[in-house]
Structures are given as structure tokens and as C-alpha cells.
Biopython code that builds the backbone (N, CA, C, O; Angstrom):
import numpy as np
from Bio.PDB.StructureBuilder import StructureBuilder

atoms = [
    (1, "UNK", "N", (33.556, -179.857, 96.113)),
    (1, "UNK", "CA", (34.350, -178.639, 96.150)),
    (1, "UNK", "C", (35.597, -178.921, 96.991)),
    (1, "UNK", "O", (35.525, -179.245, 98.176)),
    (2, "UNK", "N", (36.909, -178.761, 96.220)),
    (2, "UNK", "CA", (38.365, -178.843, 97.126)),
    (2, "UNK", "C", (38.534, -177.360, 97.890)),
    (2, "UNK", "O", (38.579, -176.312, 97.246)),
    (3, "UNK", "N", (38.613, -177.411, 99.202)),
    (3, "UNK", "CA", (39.485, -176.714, 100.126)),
    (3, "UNK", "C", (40.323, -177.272, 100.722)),
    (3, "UNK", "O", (40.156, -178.431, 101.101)),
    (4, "UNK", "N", (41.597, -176.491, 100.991)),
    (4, "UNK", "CA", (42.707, -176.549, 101.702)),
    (4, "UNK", "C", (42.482, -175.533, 102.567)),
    (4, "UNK", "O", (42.467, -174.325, 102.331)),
    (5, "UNK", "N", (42.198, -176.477, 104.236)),
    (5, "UNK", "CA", (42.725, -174.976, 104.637)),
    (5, "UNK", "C", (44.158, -175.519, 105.232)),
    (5, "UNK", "O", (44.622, -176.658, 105.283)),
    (6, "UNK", "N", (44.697, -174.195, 105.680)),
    (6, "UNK", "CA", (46.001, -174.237, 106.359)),
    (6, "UNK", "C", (45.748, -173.955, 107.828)),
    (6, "UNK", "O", (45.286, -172.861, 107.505)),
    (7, "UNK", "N", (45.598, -173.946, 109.526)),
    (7, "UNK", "CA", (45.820, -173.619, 110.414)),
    (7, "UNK", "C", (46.960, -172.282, 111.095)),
    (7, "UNK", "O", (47.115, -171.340, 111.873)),
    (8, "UNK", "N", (47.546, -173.203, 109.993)),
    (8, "UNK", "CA", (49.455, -172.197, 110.817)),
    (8, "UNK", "C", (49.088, -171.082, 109.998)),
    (8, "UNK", "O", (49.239, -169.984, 110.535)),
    (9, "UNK", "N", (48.658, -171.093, 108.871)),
    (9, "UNK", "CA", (48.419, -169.636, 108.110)),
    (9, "UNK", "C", (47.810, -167.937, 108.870)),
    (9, "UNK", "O", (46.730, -167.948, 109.460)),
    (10, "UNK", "N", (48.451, -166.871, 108.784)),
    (10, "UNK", "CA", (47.961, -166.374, 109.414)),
    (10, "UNK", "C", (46.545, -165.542, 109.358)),
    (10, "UNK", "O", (46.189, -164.828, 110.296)),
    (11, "UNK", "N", (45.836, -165.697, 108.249)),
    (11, "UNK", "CA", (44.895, -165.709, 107.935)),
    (11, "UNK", "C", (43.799, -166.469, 108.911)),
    (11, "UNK", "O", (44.142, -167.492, 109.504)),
    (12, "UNK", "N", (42.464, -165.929, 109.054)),
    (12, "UNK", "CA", (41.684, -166.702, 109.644)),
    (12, "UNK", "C", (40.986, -167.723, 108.916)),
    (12, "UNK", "O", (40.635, -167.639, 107.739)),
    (13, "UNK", "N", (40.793, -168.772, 109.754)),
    (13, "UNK", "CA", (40.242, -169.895, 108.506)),
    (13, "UNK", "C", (38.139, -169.578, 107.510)),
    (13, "UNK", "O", (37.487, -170.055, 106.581)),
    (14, "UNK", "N", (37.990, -168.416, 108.668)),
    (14, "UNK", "CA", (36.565, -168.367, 107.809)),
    (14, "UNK", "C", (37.391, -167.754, 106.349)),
    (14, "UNK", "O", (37.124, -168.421, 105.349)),
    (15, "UNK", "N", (38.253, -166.695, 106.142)),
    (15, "UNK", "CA", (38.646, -165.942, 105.097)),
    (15, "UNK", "C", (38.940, -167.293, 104.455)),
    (15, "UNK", "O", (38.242, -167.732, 103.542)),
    (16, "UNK", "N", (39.882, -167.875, 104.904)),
    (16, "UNK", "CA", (40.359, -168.419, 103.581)),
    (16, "UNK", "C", (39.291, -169.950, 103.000)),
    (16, "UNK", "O", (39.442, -170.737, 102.066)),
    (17, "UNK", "N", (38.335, -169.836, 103.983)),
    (17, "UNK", "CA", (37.347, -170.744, 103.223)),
    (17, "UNK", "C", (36.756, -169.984, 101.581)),
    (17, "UNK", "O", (36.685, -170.247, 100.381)),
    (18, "UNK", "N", (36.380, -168.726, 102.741)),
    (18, "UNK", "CA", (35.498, -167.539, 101.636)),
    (18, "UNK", "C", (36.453, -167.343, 100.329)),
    (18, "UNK", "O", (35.935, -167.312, 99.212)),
    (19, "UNK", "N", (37.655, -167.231, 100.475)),
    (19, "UNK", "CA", (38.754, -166.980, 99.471)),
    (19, "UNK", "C", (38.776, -168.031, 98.774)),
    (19, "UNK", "O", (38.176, -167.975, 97.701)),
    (20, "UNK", "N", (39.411, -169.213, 99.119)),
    (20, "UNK", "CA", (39.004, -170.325, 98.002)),
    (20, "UNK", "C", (38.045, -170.371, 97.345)),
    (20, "UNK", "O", (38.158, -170.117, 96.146)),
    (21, "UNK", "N", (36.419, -170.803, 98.047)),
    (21, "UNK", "CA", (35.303, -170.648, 97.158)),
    (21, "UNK", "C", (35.067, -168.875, 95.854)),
    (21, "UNK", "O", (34.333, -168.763, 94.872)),
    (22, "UNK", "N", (35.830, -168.060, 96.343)),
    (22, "UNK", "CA", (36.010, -167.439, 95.255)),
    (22, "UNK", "C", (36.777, -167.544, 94.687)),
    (22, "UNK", "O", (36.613, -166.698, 93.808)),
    (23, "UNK", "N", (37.896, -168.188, 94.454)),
    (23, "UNK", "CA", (38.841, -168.608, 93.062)),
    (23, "UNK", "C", (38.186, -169.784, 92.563)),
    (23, "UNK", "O", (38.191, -169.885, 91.336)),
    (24, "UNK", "N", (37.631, -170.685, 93.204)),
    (24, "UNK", "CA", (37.128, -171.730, 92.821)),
    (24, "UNK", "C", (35.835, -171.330, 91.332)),
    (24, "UNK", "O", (35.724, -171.870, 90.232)),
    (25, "UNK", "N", (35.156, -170.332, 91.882)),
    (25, "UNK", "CA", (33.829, -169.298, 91.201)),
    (25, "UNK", "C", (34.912, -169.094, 89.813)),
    (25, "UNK", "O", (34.981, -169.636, 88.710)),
    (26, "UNK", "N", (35.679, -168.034, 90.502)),
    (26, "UNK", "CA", (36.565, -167.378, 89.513)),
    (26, "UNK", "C", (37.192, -168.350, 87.759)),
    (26, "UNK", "O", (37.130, -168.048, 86.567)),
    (27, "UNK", "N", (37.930, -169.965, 88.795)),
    (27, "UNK", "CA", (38.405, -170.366, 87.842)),
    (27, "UNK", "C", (37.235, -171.201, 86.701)),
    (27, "UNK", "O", (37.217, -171.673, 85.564)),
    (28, "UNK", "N", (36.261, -170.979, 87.979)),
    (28, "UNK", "CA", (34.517, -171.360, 86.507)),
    (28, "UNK", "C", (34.808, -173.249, 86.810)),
    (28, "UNK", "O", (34.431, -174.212, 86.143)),
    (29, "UNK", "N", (35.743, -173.172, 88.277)),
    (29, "UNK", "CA", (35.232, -174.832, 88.989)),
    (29, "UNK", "C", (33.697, -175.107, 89.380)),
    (29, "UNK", "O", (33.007, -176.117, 89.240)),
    (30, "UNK", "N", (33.414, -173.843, 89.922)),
    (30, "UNK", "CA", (32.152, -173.448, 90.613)),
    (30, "UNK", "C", (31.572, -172.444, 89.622)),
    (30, "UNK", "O", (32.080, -171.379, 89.272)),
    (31, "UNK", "N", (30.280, -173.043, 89.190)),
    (31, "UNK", "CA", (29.701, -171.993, 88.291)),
    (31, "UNK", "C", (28.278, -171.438, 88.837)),
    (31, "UNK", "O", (27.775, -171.966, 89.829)),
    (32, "UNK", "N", (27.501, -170.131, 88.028)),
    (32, "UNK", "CA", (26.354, -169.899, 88.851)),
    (32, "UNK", "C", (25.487, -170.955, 88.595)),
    (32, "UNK", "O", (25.651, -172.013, 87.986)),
    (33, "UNK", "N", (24.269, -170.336, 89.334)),
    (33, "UNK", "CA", (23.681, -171.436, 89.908)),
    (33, "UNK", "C", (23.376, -172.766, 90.105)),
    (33, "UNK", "O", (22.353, -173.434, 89.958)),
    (34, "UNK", "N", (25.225, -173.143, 90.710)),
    (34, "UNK", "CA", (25.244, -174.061, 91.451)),
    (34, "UNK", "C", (25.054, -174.199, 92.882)),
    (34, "UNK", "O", (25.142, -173.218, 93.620)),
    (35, "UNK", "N", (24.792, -175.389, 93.326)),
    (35, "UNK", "CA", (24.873, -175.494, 94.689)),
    (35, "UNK", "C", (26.078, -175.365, 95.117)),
    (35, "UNK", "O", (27.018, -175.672, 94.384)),
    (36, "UNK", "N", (26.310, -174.796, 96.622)),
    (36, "UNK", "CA", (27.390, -175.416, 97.143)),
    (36, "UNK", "C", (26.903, -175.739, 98.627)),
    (36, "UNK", "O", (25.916, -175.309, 99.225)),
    (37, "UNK", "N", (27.986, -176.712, 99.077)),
    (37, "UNK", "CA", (27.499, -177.712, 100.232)),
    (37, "UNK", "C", (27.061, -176.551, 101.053)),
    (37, "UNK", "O", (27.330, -175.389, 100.750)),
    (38, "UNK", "N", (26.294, -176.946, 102.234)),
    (38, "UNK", "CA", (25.848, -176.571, 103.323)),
    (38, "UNK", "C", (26.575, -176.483, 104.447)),
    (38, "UNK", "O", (27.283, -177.459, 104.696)),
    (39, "UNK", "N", (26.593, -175.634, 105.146)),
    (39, "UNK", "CA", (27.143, -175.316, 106.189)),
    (39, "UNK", "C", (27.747, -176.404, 107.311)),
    (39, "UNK", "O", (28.714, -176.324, 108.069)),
    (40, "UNK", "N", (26.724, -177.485, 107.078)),
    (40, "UNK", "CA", (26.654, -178.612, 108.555)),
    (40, "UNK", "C", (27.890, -179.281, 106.880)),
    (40, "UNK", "O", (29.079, -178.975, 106.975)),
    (41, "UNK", "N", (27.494, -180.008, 105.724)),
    (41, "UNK", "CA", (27.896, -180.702, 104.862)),
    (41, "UNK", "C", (29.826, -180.139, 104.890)),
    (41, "UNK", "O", (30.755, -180.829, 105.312)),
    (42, "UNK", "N", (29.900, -179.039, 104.433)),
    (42, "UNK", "CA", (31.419, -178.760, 104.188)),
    (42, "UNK", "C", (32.149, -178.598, 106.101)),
    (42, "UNK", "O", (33.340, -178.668, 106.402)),
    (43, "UNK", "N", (31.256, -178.432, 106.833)),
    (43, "UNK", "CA", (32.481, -178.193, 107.995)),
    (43, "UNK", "C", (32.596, -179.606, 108.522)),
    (43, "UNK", "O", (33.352, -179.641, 109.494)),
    (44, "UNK", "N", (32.175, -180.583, 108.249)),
    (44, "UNK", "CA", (32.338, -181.787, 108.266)),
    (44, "UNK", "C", (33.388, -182.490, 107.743)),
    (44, "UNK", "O", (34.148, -183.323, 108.235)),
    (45, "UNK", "N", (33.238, -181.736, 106.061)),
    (45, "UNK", "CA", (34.425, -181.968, 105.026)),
    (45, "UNK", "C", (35.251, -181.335, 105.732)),
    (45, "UNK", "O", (35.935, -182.216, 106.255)),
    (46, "UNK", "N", (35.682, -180.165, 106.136)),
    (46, "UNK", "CA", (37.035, -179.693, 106.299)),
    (46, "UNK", "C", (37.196, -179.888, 107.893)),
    (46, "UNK", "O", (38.192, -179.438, 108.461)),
    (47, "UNK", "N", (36.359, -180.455, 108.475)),
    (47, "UNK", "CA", (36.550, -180.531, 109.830)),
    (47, "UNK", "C", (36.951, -179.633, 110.906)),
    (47, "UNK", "O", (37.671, -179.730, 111.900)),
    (48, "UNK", "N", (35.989, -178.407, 110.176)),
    (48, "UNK", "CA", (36.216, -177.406, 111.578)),
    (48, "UNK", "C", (34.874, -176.730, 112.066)),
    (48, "UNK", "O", (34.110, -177.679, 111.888)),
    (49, "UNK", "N", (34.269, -175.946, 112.450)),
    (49, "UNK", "CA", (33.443, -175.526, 113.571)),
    (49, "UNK", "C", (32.490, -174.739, 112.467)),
    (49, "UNK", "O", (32.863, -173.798, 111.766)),
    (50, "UNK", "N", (30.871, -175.483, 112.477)),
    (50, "UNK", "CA", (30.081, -174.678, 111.651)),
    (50, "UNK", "C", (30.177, -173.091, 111.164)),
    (50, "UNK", "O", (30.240, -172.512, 110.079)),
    (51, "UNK", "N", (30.151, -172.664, 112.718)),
    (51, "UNK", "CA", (30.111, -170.895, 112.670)),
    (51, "UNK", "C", (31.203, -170.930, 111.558)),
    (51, "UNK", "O", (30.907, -170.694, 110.387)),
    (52, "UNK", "N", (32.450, -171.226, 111.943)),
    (52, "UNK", "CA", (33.457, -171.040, 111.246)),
    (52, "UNK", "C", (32.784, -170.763, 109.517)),
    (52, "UNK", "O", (32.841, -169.653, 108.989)),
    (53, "UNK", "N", (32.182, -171.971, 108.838)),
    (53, "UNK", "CA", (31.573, -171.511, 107.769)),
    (53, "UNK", "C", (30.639, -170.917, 107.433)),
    (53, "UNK", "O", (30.517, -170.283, 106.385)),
    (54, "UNK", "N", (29.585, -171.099, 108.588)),
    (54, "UNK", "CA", (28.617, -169.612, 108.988)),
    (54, "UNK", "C", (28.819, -168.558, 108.375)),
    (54, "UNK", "O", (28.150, -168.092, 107.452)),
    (55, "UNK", "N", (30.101, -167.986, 109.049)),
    (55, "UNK", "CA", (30.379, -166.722, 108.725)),
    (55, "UNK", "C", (31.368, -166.787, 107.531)),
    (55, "UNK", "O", (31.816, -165.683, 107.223)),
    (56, "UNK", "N", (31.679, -167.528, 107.006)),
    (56, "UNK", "CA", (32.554, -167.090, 105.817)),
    (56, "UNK", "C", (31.270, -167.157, 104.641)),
    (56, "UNK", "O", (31.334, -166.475, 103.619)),
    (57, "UNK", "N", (30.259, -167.953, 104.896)),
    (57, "UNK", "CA", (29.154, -168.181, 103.752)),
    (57, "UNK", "C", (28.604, -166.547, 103.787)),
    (57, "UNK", "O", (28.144, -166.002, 102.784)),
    (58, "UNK", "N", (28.726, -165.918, 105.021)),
    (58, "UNK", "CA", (27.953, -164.744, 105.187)),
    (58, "UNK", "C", (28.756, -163.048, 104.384)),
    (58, "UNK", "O", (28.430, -161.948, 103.939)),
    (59, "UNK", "N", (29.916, -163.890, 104.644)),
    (59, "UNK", "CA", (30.745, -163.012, 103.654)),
    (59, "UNK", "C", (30.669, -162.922, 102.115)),
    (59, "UNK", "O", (30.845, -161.969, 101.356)),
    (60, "UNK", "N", (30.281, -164.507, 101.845)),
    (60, "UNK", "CA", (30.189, -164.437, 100.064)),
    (60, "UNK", "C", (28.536, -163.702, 100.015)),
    (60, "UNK", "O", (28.270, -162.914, 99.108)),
    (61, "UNK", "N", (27.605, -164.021, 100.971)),
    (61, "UNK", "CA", (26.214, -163.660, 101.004)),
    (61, "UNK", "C", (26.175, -162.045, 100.668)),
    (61, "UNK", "O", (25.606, -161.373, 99.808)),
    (62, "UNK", "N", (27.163, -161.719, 101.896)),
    (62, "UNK", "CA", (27.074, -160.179, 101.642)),
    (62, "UNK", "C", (27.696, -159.453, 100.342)),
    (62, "UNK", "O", (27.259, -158.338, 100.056)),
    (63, "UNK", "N", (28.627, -159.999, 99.603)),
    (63, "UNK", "CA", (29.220, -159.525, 98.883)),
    (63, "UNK", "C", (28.268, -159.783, 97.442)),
    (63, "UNK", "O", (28.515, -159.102, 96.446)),
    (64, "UNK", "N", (27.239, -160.752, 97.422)),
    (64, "UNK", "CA", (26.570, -161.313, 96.566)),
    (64, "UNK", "C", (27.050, -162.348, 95.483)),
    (64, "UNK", "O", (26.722, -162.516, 94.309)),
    (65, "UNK", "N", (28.078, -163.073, 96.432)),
    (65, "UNK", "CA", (28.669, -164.038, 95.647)),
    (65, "UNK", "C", (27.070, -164.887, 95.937)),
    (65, "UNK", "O", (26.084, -164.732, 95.216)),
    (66, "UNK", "N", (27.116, -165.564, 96.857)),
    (66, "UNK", "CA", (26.127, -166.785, 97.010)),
    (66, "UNK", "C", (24.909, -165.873, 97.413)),
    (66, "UNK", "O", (24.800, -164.677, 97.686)),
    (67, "UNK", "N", (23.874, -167.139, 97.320)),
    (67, "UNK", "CA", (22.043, -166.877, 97.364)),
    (67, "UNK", "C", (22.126, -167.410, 98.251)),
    (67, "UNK", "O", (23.159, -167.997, 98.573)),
    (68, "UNK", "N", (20.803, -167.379, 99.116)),
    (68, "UNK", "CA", (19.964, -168.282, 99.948)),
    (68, "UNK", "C", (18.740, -168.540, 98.999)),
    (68, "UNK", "O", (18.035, -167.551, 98.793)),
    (69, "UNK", "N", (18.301, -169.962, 98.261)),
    (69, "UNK", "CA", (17.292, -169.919, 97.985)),
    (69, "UNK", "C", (16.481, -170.836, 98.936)),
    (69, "UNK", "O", (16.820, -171.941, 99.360)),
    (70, "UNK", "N", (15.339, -170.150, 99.184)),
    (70, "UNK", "CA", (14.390, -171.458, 99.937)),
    (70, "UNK", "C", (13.947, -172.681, 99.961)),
    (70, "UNK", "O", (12.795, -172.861, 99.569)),
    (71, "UNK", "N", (14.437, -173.389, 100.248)),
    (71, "UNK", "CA", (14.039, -175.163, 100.187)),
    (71, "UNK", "C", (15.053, -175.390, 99.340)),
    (71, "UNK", "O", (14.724, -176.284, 98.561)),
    (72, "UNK", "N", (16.321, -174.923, 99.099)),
    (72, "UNK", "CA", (16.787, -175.409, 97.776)),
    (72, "UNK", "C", (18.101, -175.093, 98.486)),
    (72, "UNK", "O", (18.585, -176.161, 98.861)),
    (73, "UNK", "N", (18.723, -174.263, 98.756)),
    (73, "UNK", "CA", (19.835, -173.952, 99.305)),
    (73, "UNK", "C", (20.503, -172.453, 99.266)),
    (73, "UNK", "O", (19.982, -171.338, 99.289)),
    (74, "UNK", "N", (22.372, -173.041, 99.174)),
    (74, "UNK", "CA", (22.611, -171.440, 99.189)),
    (74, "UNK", "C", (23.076, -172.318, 97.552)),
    (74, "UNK", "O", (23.207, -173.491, 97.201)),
    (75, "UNK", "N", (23.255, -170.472, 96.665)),
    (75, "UNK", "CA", (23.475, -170.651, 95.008)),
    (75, "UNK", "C", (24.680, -170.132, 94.348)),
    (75, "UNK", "O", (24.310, -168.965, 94.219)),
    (76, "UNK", "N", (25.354, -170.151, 94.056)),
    (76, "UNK", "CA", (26.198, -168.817, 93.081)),
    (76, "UNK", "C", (25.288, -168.302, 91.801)),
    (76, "UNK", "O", (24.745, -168.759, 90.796)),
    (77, "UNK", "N", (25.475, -167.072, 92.485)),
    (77, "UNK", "CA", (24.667, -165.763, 92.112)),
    (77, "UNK", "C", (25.284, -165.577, 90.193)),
    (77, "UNK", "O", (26.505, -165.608, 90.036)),
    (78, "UNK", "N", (24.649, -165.452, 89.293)),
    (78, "UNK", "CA", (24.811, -164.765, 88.189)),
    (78, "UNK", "C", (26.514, -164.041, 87.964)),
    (78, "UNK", "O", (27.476, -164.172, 87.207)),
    (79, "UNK", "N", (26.035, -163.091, 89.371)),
    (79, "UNK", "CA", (27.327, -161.644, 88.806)),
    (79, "UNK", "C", (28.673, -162.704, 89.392)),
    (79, "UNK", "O", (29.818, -162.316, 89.158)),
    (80, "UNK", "N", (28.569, -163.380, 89.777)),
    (80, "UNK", "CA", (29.158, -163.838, 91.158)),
    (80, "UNK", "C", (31.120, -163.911, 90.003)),
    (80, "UNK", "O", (32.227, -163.403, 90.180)),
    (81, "UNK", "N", (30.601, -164.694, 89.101)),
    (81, "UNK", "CA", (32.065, -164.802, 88.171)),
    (81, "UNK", "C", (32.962, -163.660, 88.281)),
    (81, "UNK", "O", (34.049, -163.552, 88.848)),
    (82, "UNK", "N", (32.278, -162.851, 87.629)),
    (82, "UNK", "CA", (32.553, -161.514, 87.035)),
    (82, "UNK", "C", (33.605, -160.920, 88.336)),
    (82, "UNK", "O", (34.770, -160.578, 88.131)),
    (83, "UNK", "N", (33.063, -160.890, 89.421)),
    (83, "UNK", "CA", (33.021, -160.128, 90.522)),
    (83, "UNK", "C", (34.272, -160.844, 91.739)),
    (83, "UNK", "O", (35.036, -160.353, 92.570)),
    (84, "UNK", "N", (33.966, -162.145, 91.301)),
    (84, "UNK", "CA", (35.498, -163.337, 91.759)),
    (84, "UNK", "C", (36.335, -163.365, 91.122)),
    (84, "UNK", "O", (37.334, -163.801, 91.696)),
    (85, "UNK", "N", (36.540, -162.981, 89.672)),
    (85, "UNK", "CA", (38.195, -162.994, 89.184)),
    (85, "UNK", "C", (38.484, -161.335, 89.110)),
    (85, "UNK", "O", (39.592, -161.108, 88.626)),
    (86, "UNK", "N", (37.764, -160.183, 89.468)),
    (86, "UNK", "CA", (37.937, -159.128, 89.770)),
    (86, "UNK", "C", (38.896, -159.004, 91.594)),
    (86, "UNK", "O", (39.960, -158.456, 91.883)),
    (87, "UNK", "N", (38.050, -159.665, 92.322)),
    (87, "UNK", "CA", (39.027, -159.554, 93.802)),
    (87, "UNK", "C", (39.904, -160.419, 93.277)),
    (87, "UNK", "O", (41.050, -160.024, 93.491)),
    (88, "UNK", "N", (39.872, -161.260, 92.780)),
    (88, "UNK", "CA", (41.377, -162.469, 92.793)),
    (88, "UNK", "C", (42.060, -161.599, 92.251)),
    (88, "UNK", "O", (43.001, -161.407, 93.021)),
    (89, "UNK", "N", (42.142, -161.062, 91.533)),
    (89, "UNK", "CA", (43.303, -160.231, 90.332)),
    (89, "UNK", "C", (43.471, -159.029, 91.224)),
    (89, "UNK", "O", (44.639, -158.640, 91.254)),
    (90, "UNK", "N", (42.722, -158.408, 91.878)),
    (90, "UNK", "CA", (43.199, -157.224, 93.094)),
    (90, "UNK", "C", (43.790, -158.121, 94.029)),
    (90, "UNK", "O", (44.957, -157.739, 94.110)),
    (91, "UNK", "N", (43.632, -159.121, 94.793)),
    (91, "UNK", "CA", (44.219, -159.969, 95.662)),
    (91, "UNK", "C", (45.619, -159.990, 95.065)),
    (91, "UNK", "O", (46.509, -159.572, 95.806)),
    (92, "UNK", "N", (45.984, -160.434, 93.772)),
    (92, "UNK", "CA", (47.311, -161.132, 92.932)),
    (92, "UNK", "C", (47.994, -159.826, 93.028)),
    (92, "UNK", "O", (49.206, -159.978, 93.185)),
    (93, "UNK", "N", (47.539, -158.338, 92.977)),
    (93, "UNK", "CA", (47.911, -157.475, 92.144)),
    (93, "UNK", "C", (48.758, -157.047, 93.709)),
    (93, "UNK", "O", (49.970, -157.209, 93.848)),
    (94, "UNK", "N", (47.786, -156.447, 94.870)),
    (94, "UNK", "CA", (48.465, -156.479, 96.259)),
    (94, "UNK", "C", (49.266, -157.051, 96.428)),
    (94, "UNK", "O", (50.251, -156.358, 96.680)),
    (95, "UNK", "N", (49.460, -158.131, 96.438)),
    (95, "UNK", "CA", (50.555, -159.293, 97.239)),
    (95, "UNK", "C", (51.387, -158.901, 96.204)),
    (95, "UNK", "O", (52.495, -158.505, 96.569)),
    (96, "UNK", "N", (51.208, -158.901, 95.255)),
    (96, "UNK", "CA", (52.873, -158.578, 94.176)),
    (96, "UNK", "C", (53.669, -157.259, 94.569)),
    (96, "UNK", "O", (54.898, -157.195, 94.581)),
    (97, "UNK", "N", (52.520, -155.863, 94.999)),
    (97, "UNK", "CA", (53.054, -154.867, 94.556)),
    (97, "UNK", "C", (53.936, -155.164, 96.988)),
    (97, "UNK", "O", (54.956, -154.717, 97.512)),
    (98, "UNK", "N", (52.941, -155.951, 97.486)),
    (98, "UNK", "CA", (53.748, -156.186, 98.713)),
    (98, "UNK", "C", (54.743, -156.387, 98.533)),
    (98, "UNK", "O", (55.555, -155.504, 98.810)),
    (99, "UNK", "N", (55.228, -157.713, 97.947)),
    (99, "UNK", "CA", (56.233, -158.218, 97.647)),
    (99, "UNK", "C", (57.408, -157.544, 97.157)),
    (99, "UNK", "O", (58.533, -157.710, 97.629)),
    (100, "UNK", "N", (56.993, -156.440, 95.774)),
    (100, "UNK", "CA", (57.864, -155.346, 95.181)),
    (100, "UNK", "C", (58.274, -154.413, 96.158)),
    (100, "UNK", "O", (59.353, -153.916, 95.836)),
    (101, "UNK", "N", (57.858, -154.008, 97.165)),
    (101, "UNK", "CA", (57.914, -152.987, 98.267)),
    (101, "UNK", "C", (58.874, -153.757, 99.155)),
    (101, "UNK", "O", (59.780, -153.145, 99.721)),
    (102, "UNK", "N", (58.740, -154.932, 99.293)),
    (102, "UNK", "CA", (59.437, -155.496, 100.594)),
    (102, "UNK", "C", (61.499, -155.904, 99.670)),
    (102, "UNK", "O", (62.644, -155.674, 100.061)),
    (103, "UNK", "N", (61.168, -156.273, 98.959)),
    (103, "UNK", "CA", (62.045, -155.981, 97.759)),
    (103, "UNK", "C", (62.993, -154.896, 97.792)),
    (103, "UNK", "O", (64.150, -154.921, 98.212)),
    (104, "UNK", "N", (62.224, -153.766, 97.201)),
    (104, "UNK", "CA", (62.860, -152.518, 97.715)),
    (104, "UNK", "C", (63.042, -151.785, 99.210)),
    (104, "UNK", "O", (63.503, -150.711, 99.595)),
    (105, "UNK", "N", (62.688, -152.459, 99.574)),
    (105, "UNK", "CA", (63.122, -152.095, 101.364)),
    (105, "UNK", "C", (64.406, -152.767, 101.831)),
    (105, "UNK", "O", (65.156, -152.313, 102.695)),
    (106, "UNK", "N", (64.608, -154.170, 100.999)),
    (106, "UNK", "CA", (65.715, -155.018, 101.911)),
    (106, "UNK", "C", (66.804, -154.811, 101.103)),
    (106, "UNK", "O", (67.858, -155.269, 101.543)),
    (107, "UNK", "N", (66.851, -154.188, 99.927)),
    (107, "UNK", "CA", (67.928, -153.763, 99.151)),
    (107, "UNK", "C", (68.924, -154.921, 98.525)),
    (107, "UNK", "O", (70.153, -154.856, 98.502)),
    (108, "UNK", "N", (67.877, -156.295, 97.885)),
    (108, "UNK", "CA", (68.441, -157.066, 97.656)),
    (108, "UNK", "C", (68.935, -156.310, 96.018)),
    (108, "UNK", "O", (68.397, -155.401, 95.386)),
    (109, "UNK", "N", (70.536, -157.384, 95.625)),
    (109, "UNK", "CA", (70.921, -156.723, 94.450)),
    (109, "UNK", "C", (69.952, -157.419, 93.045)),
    (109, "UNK", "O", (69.009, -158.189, 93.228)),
    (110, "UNK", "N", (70.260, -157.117, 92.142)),
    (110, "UNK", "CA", (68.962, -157.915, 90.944)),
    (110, "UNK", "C", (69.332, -158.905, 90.660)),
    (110, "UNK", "O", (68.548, -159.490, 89.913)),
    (111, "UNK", "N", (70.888, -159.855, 91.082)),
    (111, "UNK", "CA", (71.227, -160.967, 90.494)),
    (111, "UNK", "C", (70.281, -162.079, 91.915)),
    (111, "UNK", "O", (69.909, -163.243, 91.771)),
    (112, "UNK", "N", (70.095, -161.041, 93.404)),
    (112, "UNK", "CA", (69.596, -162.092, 94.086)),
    (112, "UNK", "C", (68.189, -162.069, 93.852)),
    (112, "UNK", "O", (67.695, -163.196, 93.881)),
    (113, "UNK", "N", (67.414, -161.170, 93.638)),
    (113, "UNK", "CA", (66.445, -161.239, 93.273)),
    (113, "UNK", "C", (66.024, -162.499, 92.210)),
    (113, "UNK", "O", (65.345, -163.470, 92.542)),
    (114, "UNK", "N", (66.651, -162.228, 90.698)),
    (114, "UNK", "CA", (66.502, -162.700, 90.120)),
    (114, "UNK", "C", (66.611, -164.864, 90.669)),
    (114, "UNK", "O", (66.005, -165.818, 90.182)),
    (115, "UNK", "N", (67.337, -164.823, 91.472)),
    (115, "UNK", "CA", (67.922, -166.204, 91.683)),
    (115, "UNK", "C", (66.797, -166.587, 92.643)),
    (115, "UNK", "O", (66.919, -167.700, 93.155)),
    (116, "UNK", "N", (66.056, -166.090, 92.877)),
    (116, "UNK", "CA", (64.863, -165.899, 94.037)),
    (116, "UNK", "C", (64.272, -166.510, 93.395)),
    (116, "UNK", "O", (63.868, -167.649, 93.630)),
    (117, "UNK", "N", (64.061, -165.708, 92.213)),
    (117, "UNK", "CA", (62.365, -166.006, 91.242)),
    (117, "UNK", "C", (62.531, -166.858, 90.349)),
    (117, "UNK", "O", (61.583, -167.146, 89.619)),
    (118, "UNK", "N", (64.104, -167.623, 90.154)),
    (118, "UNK", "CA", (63.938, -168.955, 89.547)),
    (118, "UNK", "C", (63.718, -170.136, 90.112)),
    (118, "UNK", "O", (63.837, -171.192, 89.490)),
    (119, "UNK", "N", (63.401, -170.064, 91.256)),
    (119, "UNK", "CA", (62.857, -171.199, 92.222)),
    (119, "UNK", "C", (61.546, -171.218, 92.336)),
    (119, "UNK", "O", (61.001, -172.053, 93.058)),
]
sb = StructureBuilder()
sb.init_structure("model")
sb.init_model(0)
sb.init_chain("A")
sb.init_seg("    ")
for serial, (resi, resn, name, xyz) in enumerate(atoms, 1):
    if name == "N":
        sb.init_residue(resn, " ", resi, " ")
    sb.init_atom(name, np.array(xyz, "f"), 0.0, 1.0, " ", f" {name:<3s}", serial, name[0])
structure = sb.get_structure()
């Protein structure tokens, strides 16, 4: 499983573990019931502080992205797809309509706009 995290981001890094592994679900990289690494296994990979994935695993747990199965691990859950390109697309949909708001606040004209969004 690829994560990036970022540090400087202002996001906390458990979120954006939890956030990746749900686009990851979403884009059907990660399908149900698969494994995904273990807590001690991925904070190793990304080299930061168990809890740190502790609690972001506890976030997909609660939301019913991932299982705990016994002797076997944690799982992606059945609904788990369905339910990850639903927040991603509310995630996409926020940040745009942010973006549109911040837009109309700074009173750029539509030729700068436009010259914005060809980059």
C-alpha cells in the first residue's frame, strides 16, 4: 500500500493516513477483504509513531471501513467501497465549493481566474 505523507501539511498525519487508505479503497487499489498492513508493519513503512496509525486505523474501524478479524488481522469491510468514493467525492465537492468561495471573496477578474486553472 503507497502513502505519502506530507509533515508541513496542515492536516494531522493520523487523517491523512486514514484519508489515503480511503481513496486507495475508493480507487478499488485496496479491495474488500483485503488485508492491510498492521499497525507495527506500516508505521515502520512510513516511519512515524504507531499510535499515530493506531488511531487513524481506529477511525476507518469506526466508520466501518476496516475489520478486526481474529488471528487474521484488520480487513476492508464489504460496504467499505461504496462508502470511500462517497466521502472522497464530498471531500472533492468541499474543497471546490472552498475554493469557489475564496474566488469570490478576492474578486479575481475571469481572465485571471481562468489563467489560474490552465496551470
Amino acid at each position: 500500500m503507497f502513502i505519502e505523507i506530507d509533515p508541513s501539511r496542515p492536516q494531522p498525519i493520523f487523517e491523512q493516513v486514514a484519508m489515503q487508505i480511503k481513496f486507495a479503497i475508493a480507487a478499488g487499489t485496496v479491495r474488500a477483504n483485503e488485508l492491510i498492513p498492521s499497525i507495527r508493519d506500516l508505521s515502520w513503512q512510513l516511519a512515524i509513531n504507531p499510535n499515530t496509525v493506531a488511531r487513524a486505523y481506529q477511525i476507518l474501524q469506526d466508520e466501518g471501513i476496516i475489520l478486526a478479524r481474529r488471528g487474521i488481522g484488520l480487513v476492508v469491510t464489504e460496504s467499505a467501497m461504496a462508502e470511500c468514493q462517497k466521502q472522497r467525492k464530498d471531500f472533492f465537492q468541499q474543497r471546490f465549493q472552498n475554493f469557489l468561495d475564496d474566488v469570490a471573496r478576492s474578486k479575481l477578474s475571469p481572465d485571471e481566474l481562468h489563467e489560474i486553472l490552465q496551470h
